[in-house]
C-alpha positions as CSV (number, residue, x, y, z in Angstrom):
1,X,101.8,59.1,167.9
2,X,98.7,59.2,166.2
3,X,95.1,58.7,166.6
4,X,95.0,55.5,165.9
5,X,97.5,54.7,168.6
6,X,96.1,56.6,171.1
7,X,92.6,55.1,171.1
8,X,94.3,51.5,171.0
9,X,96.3,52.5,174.1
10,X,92.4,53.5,175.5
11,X,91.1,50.3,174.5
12,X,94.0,48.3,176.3
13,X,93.0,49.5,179.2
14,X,89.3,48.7,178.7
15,X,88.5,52.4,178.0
16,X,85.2,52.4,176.1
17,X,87.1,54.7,173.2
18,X,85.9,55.7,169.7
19,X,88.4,56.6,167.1
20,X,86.6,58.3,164.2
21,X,82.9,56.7,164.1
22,X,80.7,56.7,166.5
23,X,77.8,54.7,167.0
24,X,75.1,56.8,167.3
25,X,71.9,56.1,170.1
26,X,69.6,59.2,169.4
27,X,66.3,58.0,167.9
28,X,65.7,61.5,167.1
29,X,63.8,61.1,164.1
30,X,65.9,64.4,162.6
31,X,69.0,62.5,163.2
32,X,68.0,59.1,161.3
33,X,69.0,60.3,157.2
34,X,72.4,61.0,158.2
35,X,73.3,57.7,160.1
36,X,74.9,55.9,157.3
37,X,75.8,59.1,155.4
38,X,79.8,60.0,154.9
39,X,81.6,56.7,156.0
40,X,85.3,56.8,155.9
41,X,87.2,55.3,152.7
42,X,88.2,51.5,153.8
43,X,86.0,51.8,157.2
44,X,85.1,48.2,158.6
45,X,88.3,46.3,158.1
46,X,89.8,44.3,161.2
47,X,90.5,46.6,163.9
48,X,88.8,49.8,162.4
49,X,85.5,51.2,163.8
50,X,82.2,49.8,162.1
51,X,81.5,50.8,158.4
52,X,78.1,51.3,159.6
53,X,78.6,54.0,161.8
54,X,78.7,57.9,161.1
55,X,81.4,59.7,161.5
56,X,81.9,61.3,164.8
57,X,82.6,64.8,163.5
58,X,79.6,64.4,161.9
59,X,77.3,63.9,165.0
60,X,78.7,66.6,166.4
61,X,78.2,69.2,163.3
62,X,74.6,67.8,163.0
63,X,74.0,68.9,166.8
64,X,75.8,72.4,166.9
65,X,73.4,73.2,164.1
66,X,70.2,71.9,166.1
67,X,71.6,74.5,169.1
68,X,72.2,70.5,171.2
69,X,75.1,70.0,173.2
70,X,78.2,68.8,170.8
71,X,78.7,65.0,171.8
72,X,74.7,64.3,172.5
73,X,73.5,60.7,170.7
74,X,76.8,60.4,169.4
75,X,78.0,57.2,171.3
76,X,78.7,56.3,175.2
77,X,82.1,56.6,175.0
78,X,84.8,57.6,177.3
79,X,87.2,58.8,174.8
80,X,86.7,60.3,171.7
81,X,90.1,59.9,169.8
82,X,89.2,61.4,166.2
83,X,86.7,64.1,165.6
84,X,87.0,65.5,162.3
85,X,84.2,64.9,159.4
86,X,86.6,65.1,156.1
């Protein structure tokens, strides 16, 4: 089973669930550049996360570098299926 799968399985069950984007709600002017920065290959088809959102892994880099907690502005999810940036 794979990450895909297991944030479907999430979203069944009316999980508010992310699998590798996240959308991001920090206004943080320091955050903005990077919002549309390193989309997935093929990201936005039917079923896939938004091709307008970051990648989550990528949130959460930007924030361990600022000294932030890891997850902050980097979506109101519940589940987090996928955090890697590459």
């Amino acid at each position: 089973v794979g990450t895909t799968s297991i944030t479907a399985y999430f979203r069944c069950g009316k999980i508010k669930a992310s699998h590798f984007s996240c959308e991001v709600n920090d206004d943080d002017d320091l955050t903005r550049p990077w919002r549309n920065c390193l989309l997935p290959k093929g990201a936005g088809g039917a079923g896939s996360d938004s091709s307008k959102a970051p990648l989550c892994g990528v949130c959460i880099e930007r924030n361990v570098l600022r000294g932030r907690p890891p997850l902050e502005g980097c979506g109101d999810y519940e589940l987090w299926g996928e955090l890697d940036s590459a």
